[in-house]
LUMLO-134429 format. One record per residue (C-alpha): x, z, y; residue in three letters. Coordinates in steps of 0.001 Angstrom, whole numbers. Example, Ala and Ser with C-alpha at 12.3 -4.5 7.8 and 13.67 -1.06 7.14 Angstrom:
<pts>
PT     east       up    north  resn
PT    12300     7800    -4500   Ala
PT    13670     7140    -1060   Ser
</pts>
This chain:
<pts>
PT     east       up    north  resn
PT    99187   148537  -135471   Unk
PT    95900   146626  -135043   Unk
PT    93133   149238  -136059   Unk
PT    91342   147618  -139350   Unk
PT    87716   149429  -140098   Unk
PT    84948   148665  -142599   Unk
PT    82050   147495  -141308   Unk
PT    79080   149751  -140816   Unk
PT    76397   147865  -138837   Unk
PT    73878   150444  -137266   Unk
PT    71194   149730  -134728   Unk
PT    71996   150030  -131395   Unk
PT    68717   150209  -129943   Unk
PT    66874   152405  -127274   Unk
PT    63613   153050  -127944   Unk
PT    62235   154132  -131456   Unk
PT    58161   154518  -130000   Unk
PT    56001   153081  -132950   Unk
PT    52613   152771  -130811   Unk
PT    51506   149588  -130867   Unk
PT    49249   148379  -128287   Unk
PT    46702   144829  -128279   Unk
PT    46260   143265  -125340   Unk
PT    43673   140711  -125187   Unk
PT    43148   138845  -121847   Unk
PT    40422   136251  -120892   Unk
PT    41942   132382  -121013   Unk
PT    40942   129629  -118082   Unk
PT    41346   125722  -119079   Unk
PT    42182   123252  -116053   Unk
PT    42343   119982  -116192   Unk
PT    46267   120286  -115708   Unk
PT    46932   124039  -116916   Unk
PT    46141   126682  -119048   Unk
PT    46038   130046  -117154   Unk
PT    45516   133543  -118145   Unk
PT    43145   134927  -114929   Unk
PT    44144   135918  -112715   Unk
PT    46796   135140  -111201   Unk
PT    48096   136824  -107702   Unk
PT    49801   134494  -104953   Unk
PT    52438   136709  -103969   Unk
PT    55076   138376  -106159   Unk
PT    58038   140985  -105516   Unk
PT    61361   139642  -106340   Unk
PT    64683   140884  -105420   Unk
PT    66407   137764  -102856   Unk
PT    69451   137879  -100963   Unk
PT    69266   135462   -97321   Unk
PT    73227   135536   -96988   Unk
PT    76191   136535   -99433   Unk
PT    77543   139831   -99541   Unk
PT    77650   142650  -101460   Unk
PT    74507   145213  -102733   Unk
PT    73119   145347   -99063   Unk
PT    72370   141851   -98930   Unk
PT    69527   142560  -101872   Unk
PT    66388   142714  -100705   Unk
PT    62906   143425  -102449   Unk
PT    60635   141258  -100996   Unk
PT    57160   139538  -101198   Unk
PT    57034   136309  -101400   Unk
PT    55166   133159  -102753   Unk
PT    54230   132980  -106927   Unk
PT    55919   129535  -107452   Unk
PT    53355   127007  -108700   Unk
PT    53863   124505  -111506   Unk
PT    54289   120807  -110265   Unk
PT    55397   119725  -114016   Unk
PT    53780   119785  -117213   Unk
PT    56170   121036  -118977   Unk
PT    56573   124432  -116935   Unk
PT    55180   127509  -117513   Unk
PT    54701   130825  -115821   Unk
PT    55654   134391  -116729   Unk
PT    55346   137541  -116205   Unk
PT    58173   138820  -116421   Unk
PT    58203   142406  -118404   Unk
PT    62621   142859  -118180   Unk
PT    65756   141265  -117379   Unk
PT    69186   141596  -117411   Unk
PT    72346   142327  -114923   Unk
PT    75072   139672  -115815   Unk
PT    78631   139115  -114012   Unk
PT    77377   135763  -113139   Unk
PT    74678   137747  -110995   Unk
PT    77144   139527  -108895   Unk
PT    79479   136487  -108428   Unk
PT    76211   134652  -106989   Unk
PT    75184   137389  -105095   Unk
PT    79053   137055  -103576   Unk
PT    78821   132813  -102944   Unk
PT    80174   132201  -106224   Unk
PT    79253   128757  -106829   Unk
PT    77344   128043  -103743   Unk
PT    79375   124282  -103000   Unk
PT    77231   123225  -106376   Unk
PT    74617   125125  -106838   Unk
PT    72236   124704  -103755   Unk
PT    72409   120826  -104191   Unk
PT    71222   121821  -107926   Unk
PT    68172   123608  -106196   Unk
PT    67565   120440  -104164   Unk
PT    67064   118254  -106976   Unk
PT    64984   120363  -108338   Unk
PT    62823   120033  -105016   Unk
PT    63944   123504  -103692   Unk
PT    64620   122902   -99786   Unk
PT    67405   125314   -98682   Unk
PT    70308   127449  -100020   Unk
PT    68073   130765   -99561   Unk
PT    66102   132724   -99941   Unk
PT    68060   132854  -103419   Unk
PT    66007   135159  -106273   Unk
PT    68570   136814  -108308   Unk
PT    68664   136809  -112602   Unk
PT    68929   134937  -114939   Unk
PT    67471   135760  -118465   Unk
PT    64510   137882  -119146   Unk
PT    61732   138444  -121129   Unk
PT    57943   138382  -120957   Unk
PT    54381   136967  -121007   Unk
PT    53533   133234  -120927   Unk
PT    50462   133331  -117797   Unk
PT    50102   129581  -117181   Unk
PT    51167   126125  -119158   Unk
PT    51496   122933  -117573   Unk
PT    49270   120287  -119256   Unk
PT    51658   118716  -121807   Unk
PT    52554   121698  -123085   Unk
PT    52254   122219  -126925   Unk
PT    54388   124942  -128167   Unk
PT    53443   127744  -126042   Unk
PT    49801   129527  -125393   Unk
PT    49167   131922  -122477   Unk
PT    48935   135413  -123649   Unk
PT    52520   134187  -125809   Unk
PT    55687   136763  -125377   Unk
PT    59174   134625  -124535   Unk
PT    62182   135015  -124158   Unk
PT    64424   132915  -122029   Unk
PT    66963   131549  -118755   Unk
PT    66395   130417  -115976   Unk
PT    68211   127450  -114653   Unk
PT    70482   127559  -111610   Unk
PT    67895   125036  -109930   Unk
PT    64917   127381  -110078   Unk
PT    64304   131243  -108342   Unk
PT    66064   134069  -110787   Unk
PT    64264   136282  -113264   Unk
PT    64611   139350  -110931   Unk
PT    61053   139111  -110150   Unk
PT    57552   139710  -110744   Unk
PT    57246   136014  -112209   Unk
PT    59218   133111  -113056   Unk
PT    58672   129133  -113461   Unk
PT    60436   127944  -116021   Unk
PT    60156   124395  -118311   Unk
PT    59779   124784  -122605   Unk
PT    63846   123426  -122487   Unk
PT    64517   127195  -121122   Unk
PT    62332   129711  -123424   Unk
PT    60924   130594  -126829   Unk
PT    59187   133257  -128666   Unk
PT    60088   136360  -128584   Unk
PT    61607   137960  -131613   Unk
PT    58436   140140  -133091   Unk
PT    61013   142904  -133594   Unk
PT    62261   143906  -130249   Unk
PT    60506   145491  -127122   Unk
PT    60891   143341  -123743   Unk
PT    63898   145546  -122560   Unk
PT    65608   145297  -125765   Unk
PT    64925   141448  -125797   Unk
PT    65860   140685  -121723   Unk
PT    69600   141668  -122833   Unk
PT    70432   138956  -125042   Unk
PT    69585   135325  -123805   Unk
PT    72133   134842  -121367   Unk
PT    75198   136110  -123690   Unk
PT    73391   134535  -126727   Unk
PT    73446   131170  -124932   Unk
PT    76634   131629  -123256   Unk
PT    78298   132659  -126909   Unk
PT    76542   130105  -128482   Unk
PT    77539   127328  -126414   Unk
PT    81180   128492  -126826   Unk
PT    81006   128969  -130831   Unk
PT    78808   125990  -131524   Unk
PT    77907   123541  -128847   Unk
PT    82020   123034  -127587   Unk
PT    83751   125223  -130373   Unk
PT    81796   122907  -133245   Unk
PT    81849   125889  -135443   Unk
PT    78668   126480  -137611   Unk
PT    77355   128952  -140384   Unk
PT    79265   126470  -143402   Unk
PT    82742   125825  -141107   Unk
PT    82663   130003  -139854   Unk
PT    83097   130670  -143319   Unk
PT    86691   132789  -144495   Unk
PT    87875   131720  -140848   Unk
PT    89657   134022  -138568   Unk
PT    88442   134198  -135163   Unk
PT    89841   136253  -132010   Unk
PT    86788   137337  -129636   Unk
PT    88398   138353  -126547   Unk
PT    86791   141676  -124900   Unk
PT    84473   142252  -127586   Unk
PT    82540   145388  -126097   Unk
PT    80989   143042  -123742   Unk
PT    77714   141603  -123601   Unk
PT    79339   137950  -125133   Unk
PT    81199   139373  -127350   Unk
PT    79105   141774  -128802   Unk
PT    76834   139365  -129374   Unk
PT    79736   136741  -130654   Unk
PT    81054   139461  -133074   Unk
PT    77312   139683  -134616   Unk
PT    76684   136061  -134960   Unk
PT    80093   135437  -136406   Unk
PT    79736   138323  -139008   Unk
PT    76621   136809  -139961   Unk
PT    78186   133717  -140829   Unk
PT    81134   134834  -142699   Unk
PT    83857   134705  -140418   Unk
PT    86885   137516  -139865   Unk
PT    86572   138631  -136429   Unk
PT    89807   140393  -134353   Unk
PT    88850   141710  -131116   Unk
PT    90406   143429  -128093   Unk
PT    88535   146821  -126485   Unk
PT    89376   149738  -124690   Unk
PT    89900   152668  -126684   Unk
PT    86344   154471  -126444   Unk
PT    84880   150900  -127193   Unk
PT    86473   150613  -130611   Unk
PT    83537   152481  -132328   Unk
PT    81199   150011  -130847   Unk
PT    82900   147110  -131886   Unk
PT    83868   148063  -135194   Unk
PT    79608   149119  -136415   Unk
PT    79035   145408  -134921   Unk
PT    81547   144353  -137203   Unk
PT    84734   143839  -135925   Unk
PT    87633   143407  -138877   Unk
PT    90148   144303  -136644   Unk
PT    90219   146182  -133179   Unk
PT    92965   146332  -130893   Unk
PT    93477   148702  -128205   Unk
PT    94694   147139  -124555   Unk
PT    95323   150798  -123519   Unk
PT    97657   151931  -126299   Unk
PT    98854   148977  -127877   Unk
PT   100657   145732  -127440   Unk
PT    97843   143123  -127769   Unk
PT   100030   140038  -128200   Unk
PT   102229   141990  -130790   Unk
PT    99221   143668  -132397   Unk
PT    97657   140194  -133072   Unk
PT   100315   138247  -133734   Unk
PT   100827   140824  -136659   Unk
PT    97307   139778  -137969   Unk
PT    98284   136438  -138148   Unk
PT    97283   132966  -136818   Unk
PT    93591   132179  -135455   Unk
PT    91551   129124  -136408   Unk
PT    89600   129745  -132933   Unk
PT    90074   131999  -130143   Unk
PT    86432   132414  -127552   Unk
PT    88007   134128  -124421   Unk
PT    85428   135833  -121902   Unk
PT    88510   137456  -119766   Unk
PT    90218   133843  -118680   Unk
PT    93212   134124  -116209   Unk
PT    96572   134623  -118487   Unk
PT    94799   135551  -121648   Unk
PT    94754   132210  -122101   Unk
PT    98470   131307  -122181   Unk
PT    99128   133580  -124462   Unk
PT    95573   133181  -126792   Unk
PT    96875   129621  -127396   Unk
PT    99800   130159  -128661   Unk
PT    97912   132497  -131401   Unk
PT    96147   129421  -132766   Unk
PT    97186   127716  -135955   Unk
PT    98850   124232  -135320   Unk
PT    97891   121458  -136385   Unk
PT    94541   122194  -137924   Unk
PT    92279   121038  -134968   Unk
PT    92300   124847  -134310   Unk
PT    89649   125840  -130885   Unk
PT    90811   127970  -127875   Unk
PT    87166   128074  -125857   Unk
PT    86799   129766  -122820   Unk
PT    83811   130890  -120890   Unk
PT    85672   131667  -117446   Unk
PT    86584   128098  -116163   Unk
PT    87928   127263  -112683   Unk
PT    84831   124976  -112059   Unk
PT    82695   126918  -109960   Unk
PT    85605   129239  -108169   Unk
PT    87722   125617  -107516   Unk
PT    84516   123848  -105957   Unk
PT    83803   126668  -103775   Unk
PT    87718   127035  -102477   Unk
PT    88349   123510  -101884   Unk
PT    84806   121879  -101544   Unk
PT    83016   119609  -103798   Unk
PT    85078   116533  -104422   Unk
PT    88495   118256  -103802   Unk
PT    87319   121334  -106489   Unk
PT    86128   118800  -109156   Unk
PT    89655   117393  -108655   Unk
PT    91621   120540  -109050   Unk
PT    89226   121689  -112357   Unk
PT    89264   118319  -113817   Unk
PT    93254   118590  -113426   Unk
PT    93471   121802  -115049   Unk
PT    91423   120647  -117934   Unk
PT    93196   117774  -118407   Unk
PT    96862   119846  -118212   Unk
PT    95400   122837  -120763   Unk
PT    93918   119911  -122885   Unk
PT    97132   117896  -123616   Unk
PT    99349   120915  -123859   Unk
PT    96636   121504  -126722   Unk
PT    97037   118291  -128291   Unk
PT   100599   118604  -128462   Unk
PT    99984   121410  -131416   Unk
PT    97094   119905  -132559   Unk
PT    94915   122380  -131037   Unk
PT    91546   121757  -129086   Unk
PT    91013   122974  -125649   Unk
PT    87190   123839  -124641   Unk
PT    85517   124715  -121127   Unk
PT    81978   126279  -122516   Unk
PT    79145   126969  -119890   Unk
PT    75718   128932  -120632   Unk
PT    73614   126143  -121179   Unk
PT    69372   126454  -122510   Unk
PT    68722   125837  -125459   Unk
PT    65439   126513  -127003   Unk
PT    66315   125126  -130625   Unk
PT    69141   127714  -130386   Unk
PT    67275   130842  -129021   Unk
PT    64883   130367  -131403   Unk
PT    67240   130253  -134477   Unk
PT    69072   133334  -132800   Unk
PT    65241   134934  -132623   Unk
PT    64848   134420  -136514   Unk
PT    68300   136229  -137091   Unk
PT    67316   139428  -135211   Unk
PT    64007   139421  -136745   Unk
PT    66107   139766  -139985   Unk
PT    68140   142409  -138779   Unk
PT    71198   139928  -138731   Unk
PT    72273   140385  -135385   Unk
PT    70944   143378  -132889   Unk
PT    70562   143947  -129038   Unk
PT    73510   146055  -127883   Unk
PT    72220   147765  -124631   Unk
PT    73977   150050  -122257   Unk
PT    71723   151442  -119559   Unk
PT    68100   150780  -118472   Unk
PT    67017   150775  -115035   Unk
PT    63838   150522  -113093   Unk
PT    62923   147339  -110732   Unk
PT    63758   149112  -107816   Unk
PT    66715   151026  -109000   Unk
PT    68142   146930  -109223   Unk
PT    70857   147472  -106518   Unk
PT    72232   150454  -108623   Unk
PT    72053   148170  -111695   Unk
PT    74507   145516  -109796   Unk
PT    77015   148500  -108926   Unk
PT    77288   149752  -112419   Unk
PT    77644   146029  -113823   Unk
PT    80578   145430  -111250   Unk
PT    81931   148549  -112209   Unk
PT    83139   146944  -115043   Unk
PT    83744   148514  -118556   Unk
PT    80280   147154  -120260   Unk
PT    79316   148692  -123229   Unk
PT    77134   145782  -124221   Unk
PT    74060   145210  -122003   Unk
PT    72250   146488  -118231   Unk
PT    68460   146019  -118047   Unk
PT    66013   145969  -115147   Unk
PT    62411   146811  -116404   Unk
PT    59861   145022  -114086   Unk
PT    56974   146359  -116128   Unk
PT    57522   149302  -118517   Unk
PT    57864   148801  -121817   Unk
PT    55601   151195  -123419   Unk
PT    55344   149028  -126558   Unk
PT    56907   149372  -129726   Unk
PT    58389   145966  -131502   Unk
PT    56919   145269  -134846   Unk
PT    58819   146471  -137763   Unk
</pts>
């Protein structure tokens, strides 16, 4: 039987230093940029020149990258996080779209390709029509897929991409959350078109909840009133249930379908696992009630890169249409949901963990150059919510 616990939401943070340090640096005015001074022309960032596995990284020196917008910024980059996506890029995974992404961004070749993609850190230089950000300013944010990654000494980024950095939370503790807050997000909100007033009394399956998306999903959803099942391996289920979890059910002891069909029906179902959790997910939702299966793991990218561009936008747009009308037939609503920035968004999520409402689930910290042994523990599977690369230390302590 499904494992139902009380909720008992403790902090699952890694550093409890209270020094606070002030750091006041010197500003410069342009006529097209502000710019904290100075700023070197060459940065370390971890690049890969072919795909491959962990011997394809390379730490390298290479070129700052220089704002040609005015609404990009530079920073410093103080931590980041290890995501699957990562390791799937650092394999090819997505390389039939994403290079032609880069190029219309004015990038000129496939590689070198930086590696990373949230982070967080220190605002160093504002392109002249920005408003909302000062240099000296600590952020939080993604990079796109047609800029360099965050695994690096500095990033360019544009004011769609970042915000302010939750006042409550060190660099490292705030580097593990963009990505999975975006990517969870998008799948709850921007495609699942639930919100704090809908969430409210519904039940909602989070599919591999120990994970950095759905430990973050179980959080936001808690927050707004929902009752959350999830599925976990057995040493995860204490984890999952202090996030808040109703329900946890074990894929090592127990049947999952039978353990959640006991719960009962599902108003929406967010699946990080894809493959054939989803044929049997859907048939968990209620009928008829507009009910939302949304996955994270679509066949976009993998299809593209298998069959080339045209033929792989064929295949995926086939399989969306075939999940979608099976779907309709029940009166349920079939979602593809991609990690997409969203400023408006990250800063909401910022005011929540400022309030204590939702909290950075980390599993290990490693140092920049320990970043190869960060990809083999991610790939390694079995998360137990985040993986951190600090570029600078973090020697200060988030306000209380």
């Amino acid at each position: 039987m499904a494992l139902r616990f009380r909720m008992h939401l403790t902090r699952a943070l890694l550093f409890s230093n209270k020094t606070h340090t002030i750091v006041r640096s010197r500003r410069c005015f342009g006529k097209s940029s502000s710019r904290l001074a100075p700023i070197p022309t060459t940065m370390k960032a971890w690049q890969i020149h072919k795909y491959g596995d962990n011997d394809v990284l390379q730490l390298e020196s290479t070129r700052l990258p220089k704002i040609t917008q005015p609404d990009q910024l530079i920073v410093k980059v103080h931590a980041a996080s290890i995501n699957p996506i990562d390791i799937a890029m650092r394999g090819g995974y997505g390389r039939a779209i994403i290079p032609k992404l880069k190029g219309l961004a004015g990038g000129s070749s496939e590689f070198p390709l930086v590696t990373g993609k949230d982070f967080s850190g220190v605002v160093m230089e504002t392109g002249k029509r920005v408003k909302n950000f000062r240099v000296g300013d600590e952020v939080w944010g993604i990079t796109s897929f047609q800029y360099h990654g965050s695994h690096a000494e500095y990033v360019l980024i544009t004011t769609k991409e970042v915000a302010k950095k939750p006042k409550t939370l060190t660099h490292t503790e705030a580097a593990s959350v963009p990505w999975v807050a975006m990517t969870a997000w998008a799948a709850i909100v921007t495609f699942g078109n639930m919100s704090e007033r809908k969430a409210l009394g519904k039940r909602i399956l989070v599919h591999a909840g120990s994970g950095g998306v759905g430990s973050f999903a179980i959080q936001l959803l808690k927050t707004w009133g929902a009752e959350v099942v999830t599925t976990c391996s057995t040493n995860a289920i204490p984890l999952v249930t202090s996030l808040g979890a109703d329900y946890a059910v074990d894929y090592k002891t127990q049947n999952v379908i039978a353990e959640l069909q006991k719960i009962g029906k599902y108003d929406m179902v967010i699946d990080t696992l894809g493959g054939t959790t989803q044929d049997y997910s859907m048939e968990l939702l209620k009928k008829w009630s507009n009910a939302n299966y949304v996955t994270v793991v679509s066949p976009l990218l993998k299809d593209t890169d298998q069959y080339g561009l045209l033929p792989g936008l064929a295949s995926a747009g086939l399989s969306m249409a075939t999940s979608t009308i099976k779907g309709l037939t029940s009166g349920q609503v079939y979602h593809w949901a991609f990690c997409m920035p969203n400023n408006t968004a990250l800063t909401t999520i910022g005011e929540m963990m400022d309030k204590k409402h939702i909290l950075p689930v980390i599993d290990k910290v490693f140092t920049f150059d320990q970043l190869p042994a960060a990809f083999t523990k991610v790939q390694a599977g079995g998360a137990r919510g985040k993986t951190v690369v600090e570029v600078v230390k973090d020697t200060m302590a988030a306000e209380e």
